[in-house]
Each structure stands twice: as C-alpha cells, then as structure tokens.
Backbone as CSV, one residue per row, in Angstrom:
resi,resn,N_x,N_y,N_z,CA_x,CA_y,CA_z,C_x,C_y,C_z
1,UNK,-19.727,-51.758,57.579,-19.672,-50.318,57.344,-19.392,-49.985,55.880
2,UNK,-18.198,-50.781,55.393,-18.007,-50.372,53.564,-17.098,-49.468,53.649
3,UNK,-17.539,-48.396,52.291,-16.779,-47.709,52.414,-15.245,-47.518,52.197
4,UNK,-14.625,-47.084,51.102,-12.902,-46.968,51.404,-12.499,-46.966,52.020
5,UNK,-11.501,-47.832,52.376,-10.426,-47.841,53.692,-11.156,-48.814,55.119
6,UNK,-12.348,-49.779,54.162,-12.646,-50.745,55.409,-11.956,-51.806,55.292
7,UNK,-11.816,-52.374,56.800,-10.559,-53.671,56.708,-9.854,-53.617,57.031
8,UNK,-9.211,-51.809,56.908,-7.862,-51.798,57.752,-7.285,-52.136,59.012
9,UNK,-6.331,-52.861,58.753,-6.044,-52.829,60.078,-5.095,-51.589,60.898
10,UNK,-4.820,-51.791,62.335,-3.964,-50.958,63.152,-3.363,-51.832,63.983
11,UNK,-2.162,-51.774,64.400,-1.629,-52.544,65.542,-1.408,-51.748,66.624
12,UNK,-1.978,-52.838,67.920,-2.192,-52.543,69.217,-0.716,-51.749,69.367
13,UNK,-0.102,-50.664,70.343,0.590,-50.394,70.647,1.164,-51.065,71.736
14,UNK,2.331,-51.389,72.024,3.483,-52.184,72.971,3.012,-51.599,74.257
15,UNK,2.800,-53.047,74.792,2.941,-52.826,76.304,1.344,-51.846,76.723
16,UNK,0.468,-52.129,75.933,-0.893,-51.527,76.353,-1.906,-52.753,75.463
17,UNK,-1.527,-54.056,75.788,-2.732,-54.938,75.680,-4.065,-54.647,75.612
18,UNK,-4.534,-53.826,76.694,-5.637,-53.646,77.648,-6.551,-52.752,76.383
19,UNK,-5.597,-52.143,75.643,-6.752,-50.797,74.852,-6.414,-50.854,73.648
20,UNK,-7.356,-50.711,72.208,-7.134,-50.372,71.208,-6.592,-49.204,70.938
21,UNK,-5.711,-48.935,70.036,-5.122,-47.378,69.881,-5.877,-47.063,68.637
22,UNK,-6.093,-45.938,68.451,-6.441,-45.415,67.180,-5.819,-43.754,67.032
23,UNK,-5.159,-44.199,65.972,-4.163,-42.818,66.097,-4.625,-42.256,64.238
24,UNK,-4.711,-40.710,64.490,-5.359,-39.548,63.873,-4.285,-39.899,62.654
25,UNK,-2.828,-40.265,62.662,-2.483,-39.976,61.795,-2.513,-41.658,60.871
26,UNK,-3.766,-42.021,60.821,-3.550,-43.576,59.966,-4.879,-43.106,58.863
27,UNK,-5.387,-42.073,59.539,-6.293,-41.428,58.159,-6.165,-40.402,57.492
28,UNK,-5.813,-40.157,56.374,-5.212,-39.409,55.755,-6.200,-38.005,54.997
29,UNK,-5.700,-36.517,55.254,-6.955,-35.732,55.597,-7.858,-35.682,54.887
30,UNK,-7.857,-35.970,53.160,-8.574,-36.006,52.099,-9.745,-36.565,52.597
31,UNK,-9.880,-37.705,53.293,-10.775,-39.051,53.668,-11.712,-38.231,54.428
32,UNK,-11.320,-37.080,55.144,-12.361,-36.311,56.247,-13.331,-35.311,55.024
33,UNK,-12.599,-34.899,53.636,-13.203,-34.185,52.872,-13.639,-34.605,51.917
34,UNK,-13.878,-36.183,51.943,-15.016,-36.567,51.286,-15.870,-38.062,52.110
35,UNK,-15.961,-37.363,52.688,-16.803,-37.722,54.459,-17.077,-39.345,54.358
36,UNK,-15.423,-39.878,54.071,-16.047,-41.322,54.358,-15.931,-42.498,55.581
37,UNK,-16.277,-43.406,55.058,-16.519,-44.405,56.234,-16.310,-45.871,56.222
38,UNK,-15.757,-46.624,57.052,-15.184,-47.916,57.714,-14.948,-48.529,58.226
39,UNK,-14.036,-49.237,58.577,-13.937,-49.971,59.797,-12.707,-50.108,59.605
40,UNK,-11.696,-50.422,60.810,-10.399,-50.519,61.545,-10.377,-51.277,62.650
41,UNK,-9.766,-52.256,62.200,-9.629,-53.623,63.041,-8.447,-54.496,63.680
42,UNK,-8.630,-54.496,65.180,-7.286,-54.890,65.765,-7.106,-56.309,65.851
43,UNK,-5.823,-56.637,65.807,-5.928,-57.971,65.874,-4.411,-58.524,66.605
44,UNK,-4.334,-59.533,66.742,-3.097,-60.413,67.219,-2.817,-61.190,66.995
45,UNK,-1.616,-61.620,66.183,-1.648,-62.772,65.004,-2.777,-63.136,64.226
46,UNK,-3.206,-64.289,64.303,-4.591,-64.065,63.498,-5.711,-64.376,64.420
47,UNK,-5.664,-63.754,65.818,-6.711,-63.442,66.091,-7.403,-61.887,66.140
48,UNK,-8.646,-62.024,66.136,-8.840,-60.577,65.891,-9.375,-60.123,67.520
49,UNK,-8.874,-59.065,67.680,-9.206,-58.623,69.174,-10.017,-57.414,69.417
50,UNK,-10.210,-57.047,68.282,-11.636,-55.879,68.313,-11.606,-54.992,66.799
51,UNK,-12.542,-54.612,66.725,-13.111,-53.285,65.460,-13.767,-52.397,65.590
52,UNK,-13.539,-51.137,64.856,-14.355,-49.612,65.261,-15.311,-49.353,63.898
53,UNK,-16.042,-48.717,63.756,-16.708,-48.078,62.498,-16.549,-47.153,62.971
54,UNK,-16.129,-46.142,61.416,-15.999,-44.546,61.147,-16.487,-44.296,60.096
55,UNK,-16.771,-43.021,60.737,-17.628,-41.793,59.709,-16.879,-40.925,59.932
56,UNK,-16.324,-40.281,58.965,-15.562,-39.214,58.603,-16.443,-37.575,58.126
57,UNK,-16.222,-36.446,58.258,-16.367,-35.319,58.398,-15.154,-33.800,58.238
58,UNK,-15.445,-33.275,57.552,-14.149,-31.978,57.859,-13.763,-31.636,59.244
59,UNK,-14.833,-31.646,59.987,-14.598,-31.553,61.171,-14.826,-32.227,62.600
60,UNK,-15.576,-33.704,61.797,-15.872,-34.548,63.320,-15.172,-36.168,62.737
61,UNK,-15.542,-36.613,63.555,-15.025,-38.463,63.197,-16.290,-39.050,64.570
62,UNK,-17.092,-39.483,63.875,-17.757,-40.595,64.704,-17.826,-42.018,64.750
63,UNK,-17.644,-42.375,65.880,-16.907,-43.885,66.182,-18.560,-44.332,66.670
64,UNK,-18.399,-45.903,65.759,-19.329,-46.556,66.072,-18.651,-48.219,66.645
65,UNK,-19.466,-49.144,68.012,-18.339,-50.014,68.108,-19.791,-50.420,69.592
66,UNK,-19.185,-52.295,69.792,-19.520,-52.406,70.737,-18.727,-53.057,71.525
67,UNK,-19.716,-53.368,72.933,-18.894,-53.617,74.119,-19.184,-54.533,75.042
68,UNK,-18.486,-55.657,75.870,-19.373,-56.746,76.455,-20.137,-56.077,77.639
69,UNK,-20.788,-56.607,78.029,-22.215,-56.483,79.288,-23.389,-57.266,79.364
70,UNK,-22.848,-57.824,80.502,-24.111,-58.579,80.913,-24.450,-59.862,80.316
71,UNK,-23.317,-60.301,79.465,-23.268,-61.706,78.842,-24.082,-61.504,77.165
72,UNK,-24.419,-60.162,76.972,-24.558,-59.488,75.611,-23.221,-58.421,75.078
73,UNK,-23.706,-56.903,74.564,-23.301,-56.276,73.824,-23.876,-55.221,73.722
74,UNK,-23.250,-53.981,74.661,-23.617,-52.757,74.668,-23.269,-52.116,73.473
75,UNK,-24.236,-51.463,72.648,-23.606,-50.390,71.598,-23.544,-49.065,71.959
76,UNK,-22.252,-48.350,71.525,-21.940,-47.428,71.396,-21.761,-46.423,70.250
77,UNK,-21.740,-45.243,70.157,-21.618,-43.906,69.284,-21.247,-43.173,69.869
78,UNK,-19.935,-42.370,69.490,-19.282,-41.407,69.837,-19.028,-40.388,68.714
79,UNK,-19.434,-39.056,68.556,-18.743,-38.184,68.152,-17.342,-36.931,68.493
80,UNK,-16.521,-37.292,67.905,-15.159,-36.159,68.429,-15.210,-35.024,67.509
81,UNK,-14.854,-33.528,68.073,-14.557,-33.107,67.271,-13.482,-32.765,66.863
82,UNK,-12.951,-32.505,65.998,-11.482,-31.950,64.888,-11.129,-30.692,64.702
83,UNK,-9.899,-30.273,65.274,-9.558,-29.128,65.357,-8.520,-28.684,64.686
84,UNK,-7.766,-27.737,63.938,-6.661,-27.667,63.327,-5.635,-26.807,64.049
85,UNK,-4.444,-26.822,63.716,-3.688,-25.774,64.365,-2.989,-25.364,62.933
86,UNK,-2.426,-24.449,62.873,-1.691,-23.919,61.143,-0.271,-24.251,61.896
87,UNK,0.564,-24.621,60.829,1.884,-25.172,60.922,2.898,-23.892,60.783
88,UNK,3.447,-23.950,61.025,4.794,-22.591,60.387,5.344,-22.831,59.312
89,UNK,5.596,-24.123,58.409,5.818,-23.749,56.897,4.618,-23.603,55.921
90,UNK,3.119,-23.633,56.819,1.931,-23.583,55.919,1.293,-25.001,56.245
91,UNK,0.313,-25.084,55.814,-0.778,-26.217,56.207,-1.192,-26.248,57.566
92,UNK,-2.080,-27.295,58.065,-2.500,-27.783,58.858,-2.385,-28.661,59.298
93,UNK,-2.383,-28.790,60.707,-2.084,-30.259,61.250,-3.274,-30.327,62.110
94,UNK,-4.457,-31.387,62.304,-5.612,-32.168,62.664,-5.623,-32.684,64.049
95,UNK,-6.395,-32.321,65.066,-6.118,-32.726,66.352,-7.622,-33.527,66.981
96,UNK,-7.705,-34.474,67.861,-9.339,-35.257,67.651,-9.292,-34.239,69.540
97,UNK,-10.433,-34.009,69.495,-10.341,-33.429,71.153,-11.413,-34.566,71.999
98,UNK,-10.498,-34.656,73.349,-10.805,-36.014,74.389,-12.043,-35.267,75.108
99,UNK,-13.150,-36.548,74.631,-14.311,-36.014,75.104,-13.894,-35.846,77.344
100,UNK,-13.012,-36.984,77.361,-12.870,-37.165,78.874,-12.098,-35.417,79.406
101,UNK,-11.500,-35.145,78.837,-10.937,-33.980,79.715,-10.861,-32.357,78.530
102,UNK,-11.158,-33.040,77.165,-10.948,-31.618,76.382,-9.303,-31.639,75.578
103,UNK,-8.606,-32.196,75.907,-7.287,-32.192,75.524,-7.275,-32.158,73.855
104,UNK,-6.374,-31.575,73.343,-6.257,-31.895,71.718,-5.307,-33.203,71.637
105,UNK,-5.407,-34.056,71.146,-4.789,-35.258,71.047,-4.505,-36.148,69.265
106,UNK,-3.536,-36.426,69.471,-3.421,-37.089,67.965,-3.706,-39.083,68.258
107,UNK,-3.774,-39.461,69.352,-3.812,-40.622,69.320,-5.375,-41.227,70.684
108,UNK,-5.976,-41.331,70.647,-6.980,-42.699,71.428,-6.846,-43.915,71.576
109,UNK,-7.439,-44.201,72.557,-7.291,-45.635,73.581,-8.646,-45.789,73.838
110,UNK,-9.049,-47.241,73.523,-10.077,-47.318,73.561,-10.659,-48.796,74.685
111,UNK,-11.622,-48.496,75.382,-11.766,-49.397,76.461,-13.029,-49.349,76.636
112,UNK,-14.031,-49.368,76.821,-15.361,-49.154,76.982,-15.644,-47.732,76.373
113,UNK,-14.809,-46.468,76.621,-14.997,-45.219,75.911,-13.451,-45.174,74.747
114,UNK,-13.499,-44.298,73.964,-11.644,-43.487,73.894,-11.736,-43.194,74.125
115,UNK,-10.474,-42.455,74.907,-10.016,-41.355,75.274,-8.360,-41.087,75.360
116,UNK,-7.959,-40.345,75.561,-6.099,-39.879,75.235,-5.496,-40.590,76.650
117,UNK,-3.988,-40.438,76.150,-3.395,-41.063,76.746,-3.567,-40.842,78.404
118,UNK,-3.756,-39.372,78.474,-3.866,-38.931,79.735,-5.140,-39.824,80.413
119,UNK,-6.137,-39.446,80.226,-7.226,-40.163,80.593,-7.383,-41.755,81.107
120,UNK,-6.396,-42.198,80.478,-5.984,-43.549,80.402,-5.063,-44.298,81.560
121,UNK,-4.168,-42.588,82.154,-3.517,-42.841,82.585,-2.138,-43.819,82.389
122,UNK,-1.813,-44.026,80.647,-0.956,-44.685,80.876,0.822,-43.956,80.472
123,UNK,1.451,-44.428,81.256,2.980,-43.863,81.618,3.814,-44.478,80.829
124,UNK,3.854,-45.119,79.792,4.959,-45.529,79.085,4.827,-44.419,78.077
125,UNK,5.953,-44.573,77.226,6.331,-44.023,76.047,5.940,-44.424,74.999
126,UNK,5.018,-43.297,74.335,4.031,-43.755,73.060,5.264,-43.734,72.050
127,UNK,4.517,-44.773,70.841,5.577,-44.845,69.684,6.238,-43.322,69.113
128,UNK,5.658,-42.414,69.154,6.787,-41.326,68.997,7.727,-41.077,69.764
129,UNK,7.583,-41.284,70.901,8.488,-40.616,71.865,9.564,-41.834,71.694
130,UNK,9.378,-43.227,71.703,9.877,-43.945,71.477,11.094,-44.240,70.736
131,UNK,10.826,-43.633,69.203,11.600,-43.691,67.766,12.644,-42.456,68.096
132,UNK,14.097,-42.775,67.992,14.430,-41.315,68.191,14.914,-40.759,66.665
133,UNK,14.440,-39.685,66.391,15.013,-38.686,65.477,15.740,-37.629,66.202
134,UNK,16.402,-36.536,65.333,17.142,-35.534,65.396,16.228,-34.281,66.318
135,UNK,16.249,-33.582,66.927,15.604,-32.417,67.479,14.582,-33.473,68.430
136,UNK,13.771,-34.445,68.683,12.956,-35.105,69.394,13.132,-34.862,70.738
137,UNK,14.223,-35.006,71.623,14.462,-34.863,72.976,14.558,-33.669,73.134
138,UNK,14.991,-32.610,72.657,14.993,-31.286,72.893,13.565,-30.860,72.754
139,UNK,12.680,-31.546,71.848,11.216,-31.114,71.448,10.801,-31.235,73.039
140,UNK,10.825,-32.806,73.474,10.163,-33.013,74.697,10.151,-32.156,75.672
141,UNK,12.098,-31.474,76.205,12.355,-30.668,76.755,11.571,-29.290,77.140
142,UNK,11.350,-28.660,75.729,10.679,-27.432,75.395,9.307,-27.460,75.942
143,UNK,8.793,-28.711,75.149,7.408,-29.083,75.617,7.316,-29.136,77.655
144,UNK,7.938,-29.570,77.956,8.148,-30.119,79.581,8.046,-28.490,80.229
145,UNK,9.191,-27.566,79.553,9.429,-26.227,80.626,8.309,-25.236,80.008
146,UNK,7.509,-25.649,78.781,6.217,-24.702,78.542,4.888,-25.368,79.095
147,UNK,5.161,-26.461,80.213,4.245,-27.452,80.519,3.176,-27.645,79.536
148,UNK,3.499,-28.292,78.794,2.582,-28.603,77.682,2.389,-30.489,78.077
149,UNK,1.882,-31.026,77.222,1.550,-32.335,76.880,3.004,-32.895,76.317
150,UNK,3.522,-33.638,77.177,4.597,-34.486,76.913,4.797,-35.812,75.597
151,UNK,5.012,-35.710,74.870,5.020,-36.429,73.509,4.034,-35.440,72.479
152,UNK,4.754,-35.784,71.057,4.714,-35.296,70.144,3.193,-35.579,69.481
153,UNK,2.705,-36.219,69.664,0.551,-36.822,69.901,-0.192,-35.673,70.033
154,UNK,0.369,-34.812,71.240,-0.490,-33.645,71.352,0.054,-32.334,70.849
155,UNK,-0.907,-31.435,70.774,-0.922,-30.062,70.377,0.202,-29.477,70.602
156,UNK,1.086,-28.413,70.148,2.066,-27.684,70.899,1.756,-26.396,71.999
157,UNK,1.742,-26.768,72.864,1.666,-25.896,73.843,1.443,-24.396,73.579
158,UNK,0.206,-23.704,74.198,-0.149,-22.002,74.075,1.366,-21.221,74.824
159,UNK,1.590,-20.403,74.177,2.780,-19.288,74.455,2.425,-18.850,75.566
160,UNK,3.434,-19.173,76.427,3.193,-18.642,77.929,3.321,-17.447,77.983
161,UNK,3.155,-16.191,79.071,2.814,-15.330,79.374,5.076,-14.390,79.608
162,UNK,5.160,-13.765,78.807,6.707,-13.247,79.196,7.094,-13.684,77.920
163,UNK,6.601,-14.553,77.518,8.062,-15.180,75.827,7.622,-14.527,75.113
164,UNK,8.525,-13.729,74.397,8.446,-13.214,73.140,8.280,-13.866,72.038
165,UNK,7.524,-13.389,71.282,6.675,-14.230,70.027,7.646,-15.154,69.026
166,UNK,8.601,-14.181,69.002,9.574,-14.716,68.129,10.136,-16.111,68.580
167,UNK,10.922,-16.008,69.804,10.994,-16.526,70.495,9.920,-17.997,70.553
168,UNK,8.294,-18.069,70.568,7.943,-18.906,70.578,7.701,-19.757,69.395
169,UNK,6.998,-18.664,68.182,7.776,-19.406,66.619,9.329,-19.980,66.272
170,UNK,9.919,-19.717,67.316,11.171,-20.652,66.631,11.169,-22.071,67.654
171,UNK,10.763,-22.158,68.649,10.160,-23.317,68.983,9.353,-23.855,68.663
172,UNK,8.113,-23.193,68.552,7.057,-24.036,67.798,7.636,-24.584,66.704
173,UNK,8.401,-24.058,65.435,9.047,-24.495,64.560,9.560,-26.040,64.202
174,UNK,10.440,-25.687,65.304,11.435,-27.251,65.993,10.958,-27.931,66.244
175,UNK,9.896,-28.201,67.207,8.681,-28.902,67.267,8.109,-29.483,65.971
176,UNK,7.928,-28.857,65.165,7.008,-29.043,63.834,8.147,-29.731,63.235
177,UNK,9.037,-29.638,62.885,10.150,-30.093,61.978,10.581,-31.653,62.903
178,UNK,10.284,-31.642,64.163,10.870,-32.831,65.170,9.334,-33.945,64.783
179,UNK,8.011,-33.477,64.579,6.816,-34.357,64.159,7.366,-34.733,62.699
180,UNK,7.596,-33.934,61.915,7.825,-34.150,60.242,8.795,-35.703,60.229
181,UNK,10.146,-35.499,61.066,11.238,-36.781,61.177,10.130,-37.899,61.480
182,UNK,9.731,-37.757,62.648,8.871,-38.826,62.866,7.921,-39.404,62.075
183,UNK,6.934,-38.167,61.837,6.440,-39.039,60.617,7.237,-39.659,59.259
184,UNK,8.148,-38.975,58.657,8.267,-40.039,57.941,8.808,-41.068,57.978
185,UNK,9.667,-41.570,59.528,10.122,-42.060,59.964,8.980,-43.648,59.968
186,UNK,7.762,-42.923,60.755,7.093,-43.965,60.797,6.234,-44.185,59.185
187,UNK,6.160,-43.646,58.165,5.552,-44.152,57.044,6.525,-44.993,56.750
188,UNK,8.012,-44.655,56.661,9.146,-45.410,56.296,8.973,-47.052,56.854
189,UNK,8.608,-46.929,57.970,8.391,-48.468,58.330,7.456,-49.258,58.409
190,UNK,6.143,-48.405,58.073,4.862,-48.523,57.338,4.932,-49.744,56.046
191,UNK,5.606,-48.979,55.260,5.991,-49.185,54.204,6.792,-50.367,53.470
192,UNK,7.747,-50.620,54.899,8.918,-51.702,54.615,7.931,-53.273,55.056
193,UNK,7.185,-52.797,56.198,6.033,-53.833,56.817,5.458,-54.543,55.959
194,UNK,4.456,-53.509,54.717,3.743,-54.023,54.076,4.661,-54.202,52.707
195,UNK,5.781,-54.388,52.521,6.629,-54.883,51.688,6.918,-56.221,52.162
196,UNK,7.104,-56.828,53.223,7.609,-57.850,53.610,6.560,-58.327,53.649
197,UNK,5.189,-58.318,54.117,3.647,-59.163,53.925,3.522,-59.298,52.707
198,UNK,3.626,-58.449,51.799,3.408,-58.944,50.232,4.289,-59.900,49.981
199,UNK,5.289,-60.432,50.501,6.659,-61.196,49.595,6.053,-62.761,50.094
C-alpha cells in the first residue's frame, strides 16, 4: 500500500484473540485531510497474525484486506463512513459508523467483516473502560441511565426527551473531560512502550 504510516503496527486487544481491533483513535485526524494510505499490521510476538490497507478521506476510511476460503483468499473492500460530533470545549471528535447495525463507534473488530463491539457481541471490557481515571465510572453510569452505548468508544448518547439542555451539556461535558483522561492516559503508555523497544 505505501504511503505514511505503513507498517504500523496495533496490538490485538486482551482476551479477543479471535479479531483484529482497529481503533479510530491510532490515526491521527490530519492523515484523513490529506487522504492518505497504508497498512496496519497485527501481530504476536514475532508472528504476524494479519494486515489491513487504508485509504483515508475527510470523511470515509476504506479498508482493503483478505480472507481464507476455500484453501485460497477472498478479497475484500470496505468503505465506512466518518462522522463528527462537536465537543463542548470546541473541536471535533471522529466516529467510523458500523456498516452491521449503523452505530457510531470509535473502535472495530475485524473477522471476515469489521464491525463494533456490539456486532461482535463481545462482553468484556474494552481498554477504556478498563484503565481507570477520575470521572470514568460515573461517565459509564450516566451513559447506562441515558441508555446510550456503554464504554467511552462510542458516541455520547442523544438527550432524552424531559432533560433540560443544560442539564445535558453538563454531562455531556464530564463525559468529554472522562475521554480526554483516557486518552492521554493511553498516549502516556503509548509512549513509555515505544521508549522501552528503542532501549
């Protein structure tokens, strides 16, 4: 594929062998606005256990990748599209939507198709929910009684019908400030990772 940012790798997420993850936030948004393309490659120790090609877009990401059948290699192409939501201190935050059900999602699983966690059906606790920061369990909480999408991956939940607006900007808020810990939580260990591979 080429392209900046080919080679990279991603690591499989714990306790989901079965599927590649590919999570929205390992590409960074610039990369969608100057529409490029690569490959991202899983592996396990030094074996390698699969790779995707991407094409990048302002508003789509198409996954190129194949798959066993029949004692060959089915190819595949998928296009997602990219949706934004506006943040409450300003900017945007990037959501890939699951061709399987429509969901806005920050993370994919990939198995013969991607698709989000839901789709996947799987019940453990994705690495956010996992890491605890400050406001995180109360996030979940909020998220749970506005029945929204449980972990911090997906969208924040549409303002139910009775809550006052205010009221839902200062949750949405908390929410936003409970993703911010996390993320830098997880660049923080991003970071320390590929400090210790260099040494």
């Amino acid at each position: 594929m080429g392209g900046y940012g080919s080679g990279r790798h991603a690591r499989c997420a714990a306790r989901s062998d079965q599927f590649h993850k590919l999570d929205l936030a390992d590409f960074p948004r610039e990369w969608f606005q100057r529409h490029l393309s690569g490959t991202v490659t899983w592996s396990r120790g030094d074996h390698k256990t699969g790779s995707v090609g991407y094409r990048l877009s302002p508003d789509r990401m198409v996954l190129r990748y194949s798959v066993p059948k029949d004692g060959g290699r089915r190819h595949i192409e998928e296009s997602f599209v990219m949706r934004p939501t506006e943040q409450p201190l300003g900017g945007q935050r990037w959501w890939i939507e699951c061709k399987g059900c429509g969901r806005q999602c920050r993370v994919l699983y990939g198995a013969t198709y991607f698709r989000c966690r839901q789709c996947r059906r799987l019940t453990y606790e994705s690495q956010y929910e996992r890491i605890y920061a400050p406001g995180v369990t109360r996030a979940m909480r909020v998220r749970k009684k506005l029945k929204g999408e449980i972990g911090l991956a997906y969208a924040f939940p549409d303002r139910p019908k009775g809550m006052h607006w205010k009221t839902y900007y200062r949750l949405r808020e908390a929410d936003w400030a409970a993703q911010m810990r996390i993320d830098a939580m997880l660049m923080g260990a991003a970071s320390k990772l590929r400090q210790s591979r260099s040494r």
